[in-house]
C-alpha atoms as an extended CHARMM CRD file, in Angstrom:
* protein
*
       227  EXT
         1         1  UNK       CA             46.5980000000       21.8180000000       14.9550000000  PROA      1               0.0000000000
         2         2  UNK       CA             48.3710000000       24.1690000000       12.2670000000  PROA      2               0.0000000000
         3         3  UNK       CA             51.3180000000       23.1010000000       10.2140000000  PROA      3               0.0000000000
         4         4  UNK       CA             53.5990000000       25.8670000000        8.4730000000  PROA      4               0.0000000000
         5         5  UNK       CA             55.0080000000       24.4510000000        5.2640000000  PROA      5               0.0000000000
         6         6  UNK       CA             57.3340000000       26.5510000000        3.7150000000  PROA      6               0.0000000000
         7         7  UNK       CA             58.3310000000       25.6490000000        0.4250000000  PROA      7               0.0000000000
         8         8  UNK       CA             58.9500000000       27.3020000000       -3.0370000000  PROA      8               0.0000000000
         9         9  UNK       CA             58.2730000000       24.7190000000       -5.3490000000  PROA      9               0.0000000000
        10        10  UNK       CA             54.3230000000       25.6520000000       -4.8930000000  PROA      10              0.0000000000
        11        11  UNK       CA             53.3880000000       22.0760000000       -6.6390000000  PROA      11              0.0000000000
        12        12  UNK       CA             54.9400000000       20.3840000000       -4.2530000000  PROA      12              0.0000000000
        13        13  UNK       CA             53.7990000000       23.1770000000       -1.3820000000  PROA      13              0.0000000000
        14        14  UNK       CA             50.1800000000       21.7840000000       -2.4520000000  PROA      14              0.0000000000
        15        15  UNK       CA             51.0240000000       18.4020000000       -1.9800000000  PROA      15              0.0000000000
        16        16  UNK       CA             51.8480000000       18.3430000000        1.4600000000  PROA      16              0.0000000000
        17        17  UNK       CA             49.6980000000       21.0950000000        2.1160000000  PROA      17              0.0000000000
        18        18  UNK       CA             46.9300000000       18.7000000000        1.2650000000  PROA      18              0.0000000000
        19        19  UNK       CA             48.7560000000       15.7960000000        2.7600000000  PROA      19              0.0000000000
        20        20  UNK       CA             48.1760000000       17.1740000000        6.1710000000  PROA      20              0.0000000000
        21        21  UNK       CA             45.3880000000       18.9330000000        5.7140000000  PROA      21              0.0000000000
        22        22  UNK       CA             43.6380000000       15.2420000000        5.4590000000  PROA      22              0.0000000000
        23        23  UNK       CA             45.3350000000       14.4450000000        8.5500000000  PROA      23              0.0000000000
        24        24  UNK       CA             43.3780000000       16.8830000000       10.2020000000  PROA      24              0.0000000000
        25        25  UNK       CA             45.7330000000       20.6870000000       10.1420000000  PROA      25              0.0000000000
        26        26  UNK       CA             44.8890000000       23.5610000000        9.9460000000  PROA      26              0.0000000000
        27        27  UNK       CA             48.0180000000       24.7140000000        7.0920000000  PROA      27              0.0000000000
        28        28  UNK       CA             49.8590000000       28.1240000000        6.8450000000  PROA      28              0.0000000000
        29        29  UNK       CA             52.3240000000       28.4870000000        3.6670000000  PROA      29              0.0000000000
        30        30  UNK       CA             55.0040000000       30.6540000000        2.8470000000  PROA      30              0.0000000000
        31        31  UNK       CA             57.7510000000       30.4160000000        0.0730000000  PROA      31              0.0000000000
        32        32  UNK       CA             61.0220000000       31.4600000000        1.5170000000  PROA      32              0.0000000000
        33        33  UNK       CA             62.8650000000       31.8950000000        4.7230000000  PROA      33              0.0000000000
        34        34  UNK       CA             61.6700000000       35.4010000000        5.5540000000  PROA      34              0.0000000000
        35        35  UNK       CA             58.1230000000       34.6820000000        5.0800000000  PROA      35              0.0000000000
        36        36  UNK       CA             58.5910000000       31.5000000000        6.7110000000  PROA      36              0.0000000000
        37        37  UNK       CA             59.8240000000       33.3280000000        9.8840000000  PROA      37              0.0000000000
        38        38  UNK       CA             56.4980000000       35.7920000000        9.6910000000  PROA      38              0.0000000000
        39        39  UNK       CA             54.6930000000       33.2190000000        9.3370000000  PROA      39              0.0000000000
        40        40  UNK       CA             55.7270000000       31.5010000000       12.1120000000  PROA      40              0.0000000000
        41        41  UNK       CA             55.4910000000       34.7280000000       14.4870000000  PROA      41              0.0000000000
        42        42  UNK       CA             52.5650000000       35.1160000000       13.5330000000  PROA      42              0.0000000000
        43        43  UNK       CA             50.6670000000       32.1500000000       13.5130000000  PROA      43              0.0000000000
        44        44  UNK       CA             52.7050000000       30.2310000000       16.4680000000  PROA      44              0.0000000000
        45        45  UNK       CA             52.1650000000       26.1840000000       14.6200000000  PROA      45              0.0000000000
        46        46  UNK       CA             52.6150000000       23.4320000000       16.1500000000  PROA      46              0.0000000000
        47        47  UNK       CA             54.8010000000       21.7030000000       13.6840000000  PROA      47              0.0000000000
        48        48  UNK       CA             56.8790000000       23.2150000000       10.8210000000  PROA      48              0.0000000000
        49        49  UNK       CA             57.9550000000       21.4090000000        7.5690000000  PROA      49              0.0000000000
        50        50  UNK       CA             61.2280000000       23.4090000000        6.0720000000  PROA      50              0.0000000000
        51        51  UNK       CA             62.7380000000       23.1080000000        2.6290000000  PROA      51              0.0000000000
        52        52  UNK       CA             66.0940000000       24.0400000000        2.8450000000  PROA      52              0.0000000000
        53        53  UNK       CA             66.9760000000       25.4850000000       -0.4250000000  PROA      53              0.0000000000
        54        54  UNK       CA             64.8810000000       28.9060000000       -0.2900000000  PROA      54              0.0000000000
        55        55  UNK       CA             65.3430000000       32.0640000000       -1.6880000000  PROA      55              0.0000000000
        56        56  UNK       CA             66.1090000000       35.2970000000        0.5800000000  PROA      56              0.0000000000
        57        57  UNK       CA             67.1780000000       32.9620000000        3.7270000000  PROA      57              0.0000000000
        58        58  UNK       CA             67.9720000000       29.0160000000        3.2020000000  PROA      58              0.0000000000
        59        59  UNK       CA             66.0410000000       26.5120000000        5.8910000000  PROA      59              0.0000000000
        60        60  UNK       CA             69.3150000000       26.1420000000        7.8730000000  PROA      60              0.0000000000
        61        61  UNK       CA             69.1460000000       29.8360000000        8.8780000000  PROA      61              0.0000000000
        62        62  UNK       CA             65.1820000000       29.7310000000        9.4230000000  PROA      62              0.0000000000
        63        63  UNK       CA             65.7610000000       26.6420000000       11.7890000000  PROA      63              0.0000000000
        64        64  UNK       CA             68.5080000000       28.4270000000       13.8600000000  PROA      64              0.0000000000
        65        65  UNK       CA             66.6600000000       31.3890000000       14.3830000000  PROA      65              0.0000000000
        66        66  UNK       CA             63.9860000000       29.6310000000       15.2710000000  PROA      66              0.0000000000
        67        67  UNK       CA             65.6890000000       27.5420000000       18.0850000000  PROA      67              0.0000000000
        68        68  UNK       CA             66.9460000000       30.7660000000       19.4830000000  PROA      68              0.0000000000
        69        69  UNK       CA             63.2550000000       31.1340000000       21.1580000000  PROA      69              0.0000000000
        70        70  UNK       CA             61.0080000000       27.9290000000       20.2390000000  PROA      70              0.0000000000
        71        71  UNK       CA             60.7310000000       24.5690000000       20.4750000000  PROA      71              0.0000000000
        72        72  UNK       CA             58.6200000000       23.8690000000       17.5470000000  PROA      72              0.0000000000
        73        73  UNK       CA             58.9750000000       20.6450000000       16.1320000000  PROA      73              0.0000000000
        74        74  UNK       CA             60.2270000000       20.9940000000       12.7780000000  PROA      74              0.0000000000
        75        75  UNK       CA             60.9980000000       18.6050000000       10.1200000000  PROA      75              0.0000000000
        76        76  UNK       CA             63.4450000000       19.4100000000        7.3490000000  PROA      76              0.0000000000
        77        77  UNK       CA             63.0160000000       18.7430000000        3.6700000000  PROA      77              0.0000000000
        78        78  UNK       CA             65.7360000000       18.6190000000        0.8840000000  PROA      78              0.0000000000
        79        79  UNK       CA             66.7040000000       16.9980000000       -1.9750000000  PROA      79              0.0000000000
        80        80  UNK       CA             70.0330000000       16.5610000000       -0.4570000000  PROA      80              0.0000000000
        81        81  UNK       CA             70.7570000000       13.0140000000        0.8120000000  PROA      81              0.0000000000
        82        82  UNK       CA             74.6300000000       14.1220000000        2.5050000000  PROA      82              0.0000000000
        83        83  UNK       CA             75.3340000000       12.6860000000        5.7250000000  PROA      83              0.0000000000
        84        84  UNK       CA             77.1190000000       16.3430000000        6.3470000000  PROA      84              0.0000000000
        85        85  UNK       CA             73.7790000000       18.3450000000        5.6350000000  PROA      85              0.0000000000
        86        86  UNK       CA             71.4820000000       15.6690000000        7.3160000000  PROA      86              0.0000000000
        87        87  UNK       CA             73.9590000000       15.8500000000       10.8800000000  PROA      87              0.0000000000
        88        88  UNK       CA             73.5850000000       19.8240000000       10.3500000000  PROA      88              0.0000000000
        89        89  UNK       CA             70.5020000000       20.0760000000       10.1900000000  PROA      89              0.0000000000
        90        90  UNK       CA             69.6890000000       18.4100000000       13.1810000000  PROA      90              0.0000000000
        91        91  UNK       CA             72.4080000000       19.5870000000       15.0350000000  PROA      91              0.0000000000
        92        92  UNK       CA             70.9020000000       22.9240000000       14.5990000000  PROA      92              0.0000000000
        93        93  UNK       CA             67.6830000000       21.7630000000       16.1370000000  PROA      93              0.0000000000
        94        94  UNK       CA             65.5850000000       20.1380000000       13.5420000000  PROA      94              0.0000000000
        95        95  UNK       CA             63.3810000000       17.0340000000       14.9630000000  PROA      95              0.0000000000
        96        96  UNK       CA             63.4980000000       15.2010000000       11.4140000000  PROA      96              0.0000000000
        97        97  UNK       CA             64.4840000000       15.0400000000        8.1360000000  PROA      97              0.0000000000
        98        98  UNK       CA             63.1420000000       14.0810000000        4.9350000000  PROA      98              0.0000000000
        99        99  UNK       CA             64.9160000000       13.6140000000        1.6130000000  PROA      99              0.0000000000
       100       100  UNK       CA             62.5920000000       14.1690000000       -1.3790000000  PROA      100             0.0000000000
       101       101  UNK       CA             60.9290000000       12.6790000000       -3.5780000000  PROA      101             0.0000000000
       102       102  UNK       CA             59.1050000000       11.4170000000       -0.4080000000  PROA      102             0.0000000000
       103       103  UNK       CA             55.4970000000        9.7420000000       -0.7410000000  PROA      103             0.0000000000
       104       104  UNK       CA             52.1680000000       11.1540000000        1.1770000000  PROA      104             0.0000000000
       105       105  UNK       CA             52.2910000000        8.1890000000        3.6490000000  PROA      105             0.0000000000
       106       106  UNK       CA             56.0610000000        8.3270000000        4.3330000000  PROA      106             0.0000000000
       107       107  UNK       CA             55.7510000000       12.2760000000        5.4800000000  PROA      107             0.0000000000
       108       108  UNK       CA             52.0760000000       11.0260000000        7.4860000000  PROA      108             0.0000000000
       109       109  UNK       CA             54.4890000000        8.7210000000        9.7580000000  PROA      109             0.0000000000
       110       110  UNK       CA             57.5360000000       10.9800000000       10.1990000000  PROA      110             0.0000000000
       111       111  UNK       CA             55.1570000000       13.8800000000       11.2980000000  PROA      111             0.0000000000
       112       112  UNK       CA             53.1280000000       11.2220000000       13.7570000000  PROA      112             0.0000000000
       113       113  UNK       CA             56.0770000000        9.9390000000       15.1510000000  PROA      113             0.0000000000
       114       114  UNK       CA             57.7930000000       13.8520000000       15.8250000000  PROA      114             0.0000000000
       115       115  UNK       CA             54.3540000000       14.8680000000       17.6050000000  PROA      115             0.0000000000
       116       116  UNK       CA             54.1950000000       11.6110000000       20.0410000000  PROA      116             0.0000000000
       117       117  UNK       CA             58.0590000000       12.1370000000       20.5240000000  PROA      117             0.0000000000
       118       118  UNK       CA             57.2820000000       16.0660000000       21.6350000000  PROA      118             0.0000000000
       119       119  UNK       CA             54.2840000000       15.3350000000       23.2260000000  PROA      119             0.0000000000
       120       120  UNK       CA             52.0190000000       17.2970000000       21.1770000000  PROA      120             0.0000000000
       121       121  UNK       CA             48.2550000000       17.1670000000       20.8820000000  PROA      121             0.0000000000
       122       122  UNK       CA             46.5110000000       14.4340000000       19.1860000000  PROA      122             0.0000000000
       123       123  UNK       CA             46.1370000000       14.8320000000       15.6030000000  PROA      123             0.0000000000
       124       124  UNK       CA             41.9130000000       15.0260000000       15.9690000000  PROA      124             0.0000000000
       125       125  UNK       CA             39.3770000000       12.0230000000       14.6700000000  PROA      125             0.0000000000
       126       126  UNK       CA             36.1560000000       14.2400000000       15.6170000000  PROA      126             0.0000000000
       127       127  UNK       CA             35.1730000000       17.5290000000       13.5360000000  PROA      127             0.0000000000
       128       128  UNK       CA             32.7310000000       20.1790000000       14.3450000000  PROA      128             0.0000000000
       129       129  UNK       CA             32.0170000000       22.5960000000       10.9030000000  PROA      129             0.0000000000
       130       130  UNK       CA             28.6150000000       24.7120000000       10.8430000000  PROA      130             0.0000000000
       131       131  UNK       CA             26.2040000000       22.7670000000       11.8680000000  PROA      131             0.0000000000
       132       132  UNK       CA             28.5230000000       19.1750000000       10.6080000000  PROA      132             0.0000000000
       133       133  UNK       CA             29.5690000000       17.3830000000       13.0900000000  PROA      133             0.0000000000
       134       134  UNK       CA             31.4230000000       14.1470000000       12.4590000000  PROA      134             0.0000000000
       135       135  UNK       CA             33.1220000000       11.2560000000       14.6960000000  PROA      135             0.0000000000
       136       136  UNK       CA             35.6540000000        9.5120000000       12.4140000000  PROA      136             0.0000000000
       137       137  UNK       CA             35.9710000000        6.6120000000       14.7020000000  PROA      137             0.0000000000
       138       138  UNK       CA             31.9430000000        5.8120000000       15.2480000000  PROA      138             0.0000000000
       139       139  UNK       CA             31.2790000000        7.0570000000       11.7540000000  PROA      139             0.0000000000
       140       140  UNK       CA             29.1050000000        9.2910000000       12.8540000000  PROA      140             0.0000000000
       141       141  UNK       CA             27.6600000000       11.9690000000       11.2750000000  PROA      141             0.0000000000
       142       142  UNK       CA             25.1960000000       14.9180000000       12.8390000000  PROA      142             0.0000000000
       143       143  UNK       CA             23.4620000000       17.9260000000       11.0540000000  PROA      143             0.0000000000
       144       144  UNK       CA             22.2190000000       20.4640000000       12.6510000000  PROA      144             0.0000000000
       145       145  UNK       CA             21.5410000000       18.8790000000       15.6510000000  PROA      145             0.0000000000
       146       146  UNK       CA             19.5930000000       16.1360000000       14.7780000000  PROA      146             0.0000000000
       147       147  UNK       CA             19.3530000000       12.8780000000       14.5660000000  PROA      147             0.0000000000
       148       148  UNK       CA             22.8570000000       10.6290000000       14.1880000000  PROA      148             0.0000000000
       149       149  UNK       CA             23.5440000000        9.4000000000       10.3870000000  PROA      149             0.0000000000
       150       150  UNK       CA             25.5970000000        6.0450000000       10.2240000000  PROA      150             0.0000000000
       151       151  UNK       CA             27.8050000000        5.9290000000        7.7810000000  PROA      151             0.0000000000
       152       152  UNK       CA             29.1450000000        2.7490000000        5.9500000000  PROA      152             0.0000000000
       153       153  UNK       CA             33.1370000000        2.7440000000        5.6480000000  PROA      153             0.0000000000
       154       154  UNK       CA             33.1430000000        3.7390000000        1.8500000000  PROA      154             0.0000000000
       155       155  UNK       CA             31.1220000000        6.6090000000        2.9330000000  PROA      155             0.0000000000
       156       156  UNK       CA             32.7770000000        7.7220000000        6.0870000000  PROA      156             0.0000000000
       157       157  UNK       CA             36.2190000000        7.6930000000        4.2880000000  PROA      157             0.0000000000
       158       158  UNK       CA             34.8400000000        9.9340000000        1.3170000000  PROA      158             0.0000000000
       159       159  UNK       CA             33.3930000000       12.2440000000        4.1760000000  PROA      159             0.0000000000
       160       160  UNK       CA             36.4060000000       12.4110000000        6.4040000000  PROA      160             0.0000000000
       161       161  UNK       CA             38.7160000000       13.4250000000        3.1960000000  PROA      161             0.0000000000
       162       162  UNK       CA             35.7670000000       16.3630000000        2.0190000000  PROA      162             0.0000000000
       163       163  UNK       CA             35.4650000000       17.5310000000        6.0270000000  PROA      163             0.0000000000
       164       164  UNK       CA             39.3820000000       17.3750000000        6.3950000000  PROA      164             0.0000000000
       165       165  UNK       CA             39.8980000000       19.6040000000        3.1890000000  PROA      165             0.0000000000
       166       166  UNK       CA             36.5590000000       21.7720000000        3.2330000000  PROA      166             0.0000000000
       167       167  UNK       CA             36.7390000000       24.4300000000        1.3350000000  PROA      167             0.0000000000
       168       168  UNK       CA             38.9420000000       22.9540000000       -0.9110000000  PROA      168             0.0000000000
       169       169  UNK       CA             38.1200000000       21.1400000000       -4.2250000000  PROA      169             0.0000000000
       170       170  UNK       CA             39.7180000000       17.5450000000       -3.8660000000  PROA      170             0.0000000000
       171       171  UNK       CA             40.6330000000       16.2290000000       -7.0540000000  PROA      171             0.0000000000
       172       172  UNK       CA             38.6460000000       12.6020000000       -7.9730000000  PROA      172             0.0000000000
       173       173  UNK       CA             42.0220000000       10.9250000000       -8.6690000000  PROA      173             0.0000000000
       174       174  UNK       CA             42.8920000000       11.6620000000       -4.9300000000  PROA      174             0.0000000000
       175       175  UNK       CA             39.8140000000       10.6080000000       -3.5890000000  PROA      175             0.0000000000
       176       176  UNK       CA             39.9380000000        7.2550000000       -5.0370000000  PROA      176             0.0000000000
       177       177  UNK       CA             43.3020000000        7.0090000000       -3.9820000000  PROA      177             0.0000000000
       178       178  UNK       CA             41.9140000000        7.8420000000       -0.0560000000  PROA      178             0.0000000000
       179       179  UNK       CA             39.3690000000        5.2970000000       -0.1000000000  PROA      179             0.0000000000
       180       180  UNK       CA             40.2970000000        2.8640000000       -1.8160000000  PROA      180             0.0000000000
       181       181  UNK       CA             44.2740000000        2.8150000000       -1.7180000000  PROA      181             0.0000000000
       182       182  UNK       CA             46.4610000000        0.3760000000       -4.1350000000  PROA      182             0.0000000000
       183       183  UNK       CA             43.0380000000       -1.2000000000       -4.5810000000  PROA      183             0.0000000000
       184       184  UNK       CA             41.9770000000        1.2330000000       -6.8720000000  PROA      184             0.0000000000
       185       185  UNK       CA             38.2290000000        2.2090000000       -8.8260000000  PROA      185             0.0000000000
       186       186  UNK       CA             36.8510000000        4.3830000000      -11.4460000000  PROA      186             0.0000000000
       187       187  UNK       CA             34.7840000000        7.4250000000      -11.6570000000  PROA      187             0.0000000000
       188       188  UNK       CA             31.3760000000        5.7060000000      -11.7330000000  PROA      188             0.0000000000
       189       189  UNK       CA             31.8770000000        4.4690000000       -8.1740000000  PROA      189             0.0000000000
       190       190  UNK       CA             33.1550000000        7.6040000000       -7.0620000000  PROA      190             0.0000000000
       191       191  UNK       CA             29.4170000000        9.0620000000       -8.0510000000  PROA      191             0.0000000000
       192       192  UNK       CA             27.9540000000        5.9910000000       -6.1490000000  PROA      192             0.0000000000
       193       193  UNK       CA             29.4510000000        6.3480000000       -3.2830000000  PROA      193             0.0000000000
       194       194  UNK       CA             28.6500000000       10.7010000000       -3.1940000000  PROA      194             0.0000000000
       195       195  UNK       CA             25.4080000000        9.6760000000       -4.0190000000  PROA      195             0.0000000000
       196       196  UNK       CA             24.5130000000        7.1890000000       -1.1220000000  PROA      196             0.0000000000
       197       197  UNK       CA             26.4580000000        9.6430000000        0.6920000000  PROA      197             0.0000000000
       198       198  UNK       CA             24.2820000000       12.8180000000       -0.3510000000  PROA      198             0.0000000000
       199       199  UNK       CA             21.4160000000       10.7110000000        0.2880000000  PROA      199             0.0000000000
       200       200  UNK       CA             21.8800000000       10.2700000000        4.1480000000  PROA      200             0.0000000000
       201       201  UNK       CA             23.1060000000       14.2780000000        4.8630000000  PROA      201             0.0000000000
       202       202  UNK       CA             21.2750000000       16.5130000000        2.6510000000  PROA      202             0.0000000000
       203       203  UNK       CA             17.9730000000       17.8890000000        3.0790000000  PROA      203             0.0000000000
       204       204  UNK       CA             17.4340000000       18.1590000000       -0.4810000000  PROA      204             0.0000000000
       205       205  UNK       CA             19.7800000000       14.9550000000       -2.2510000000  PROA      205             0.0000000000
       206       206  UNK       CA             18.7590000000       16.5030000000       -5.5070000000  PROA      206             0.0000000000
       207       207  UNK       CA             19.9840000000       19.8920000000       -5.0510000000  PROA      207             0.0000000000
       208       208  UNK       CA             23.0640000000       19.4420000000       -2.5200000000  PROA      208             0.0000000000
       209       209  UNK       CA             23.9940000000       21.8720000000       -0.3120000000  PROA      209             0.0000000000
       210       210  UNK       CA             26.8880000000       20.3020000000        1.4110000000  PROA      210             0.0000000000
       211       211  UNK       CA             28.9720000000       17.8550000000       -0.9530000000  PROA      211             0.0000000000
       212       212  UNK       CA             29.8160000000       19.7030000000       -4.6420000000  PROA      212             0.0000000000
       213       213  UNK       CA             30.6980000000       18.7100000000       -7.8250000000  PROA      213             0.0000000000
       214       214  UNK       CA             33.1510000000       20.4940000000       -9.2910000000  PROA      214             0.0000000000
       215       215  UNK       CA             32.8380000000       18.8470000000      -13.2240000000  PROA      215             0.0000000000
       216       216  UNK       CA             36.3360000000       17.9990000000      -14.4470000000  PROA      216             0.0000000000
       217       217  UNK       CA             38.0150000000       17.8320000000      -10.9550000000  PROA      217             0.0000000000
       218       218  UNK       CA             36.0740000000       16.5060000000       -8.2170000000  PROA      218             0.0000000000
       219       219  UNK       CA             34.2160000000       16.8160000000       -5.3570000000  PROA      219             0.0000000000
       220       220  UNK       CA             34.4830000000       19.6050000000       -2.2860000000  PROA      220             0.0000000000
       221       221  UNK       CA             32.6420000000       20.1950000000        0.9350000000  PROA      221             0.0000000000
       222       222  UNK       CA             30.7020000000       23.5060000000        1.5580000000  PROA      222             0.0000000000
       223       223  UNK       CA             28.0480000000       24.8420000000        4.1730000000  PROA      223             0.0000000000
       224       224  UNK       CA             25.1250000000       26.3070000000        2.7670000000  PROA      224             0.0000000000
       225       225  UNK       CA             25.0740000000       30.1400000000        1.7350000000  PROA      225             0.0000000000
       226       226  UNK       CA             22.7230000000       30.5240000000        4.7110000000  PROA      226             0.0000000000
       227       227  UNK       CA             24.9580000000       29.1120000000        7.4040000000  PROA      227             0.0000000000
């Protein structure tokens, strides 16, 4: 599924950028309302998330002129908490609204519950990259067509949050906060758990092709150079 998230604060663009992306979209971004509308021309997503205070043309506008010929589900994001601009905004079409600061789980359920509401597709538990192919529920993971790899829960979480942002470096910090949650760990468990990891999905554990360290930041997924 793609997501369009149009937003100009671009730190707070990244977070829910990689909010959903974990959750399994595919995410287009744009900065203001008139990029926002290309965007959404051009890459027809299934679900829009719209700040309302943007430069060139504010969220209100974007929403009504996208009403005119879509039914998109889109959810509206402000830092406005009026009962006037929260009634407008829906009134104008918008399927939800969220006031920031909002947390990563809060805007998880409000986009869940405006997809079953709309009838959308599935947000996807199974994931087929090169020659990866994972099933999130069995913890399952296949390379390149051979035998099945089960993973332990520690190590299907890490995978699912490096195959749901591949190509993308995911920080450590946020990849403790996946797996383990309010529980919390350190670094050094981290490692373990890439290791063990590495060790059941790479041809080589000792010179990875799949999972990388980025020192400093974290940990990303890539296919190898030859895929």
């Amino acid at each position: 599924m793609k997501a369009l998230v149009v937003e100009d604060d671009s730190t707070l663009a990244d977070v829910i950028a990689f909010t959903l992306r974990r959750e399994g979209f595919h995410i287009i971004q744009a900065s203001d309302g008139e990029m926002a509308l290309q965007r959404w021309i051009e890459e027809d997503p299934d679900l829009i998330l719209l700040d309302i205070n943007l430069p060139k043309l504010d969220g209100f506008s974007v929403c009504e002129k996208i009403r005119e010929q879509s039914n998109t589900p889109i959810i509206m994001l402000t830092v406005r908490g009026e009962e006037e601009d929260i009634l407008h905004g829906l009134e104008i079409g918008a399927d939800d609204y969220v006031t920031k600061p909002f947390s990563p789980r809060q805007l998880v359920a409000r986009v869940r519950t405006v997809l079953r509401r709309v009838n959308r597709i599935p947000i996807p538990t199974t994931f087929n990259i090169g020659d990866l192919k994972f099933d999130q529920d069995r913890r399952e993971v296949q390379v390149g067509g051979q035998r099945l790899v089960q993973l332990t829960l520690l190590e299907s979480k890490l995978f699912e949050i490096l195959i749901r942002n591949s190509g993308h470096v995911v920080p450590t910090n946020l990849v403790i906060e996946f797996i383990w949650g309010a529980e919390g760990a350190d670094r050094d468990m981290v490692r373990q758990v890439v290791h063990r990891l590495r060790s059941k999905i790479e041809p080589d554990p000792s010179n990875p092709s799949y999972i990388e360290t980025v020192p400093g930041i974290g940990y990303g997924l890539t296919l190898p150079s030859s895929q």
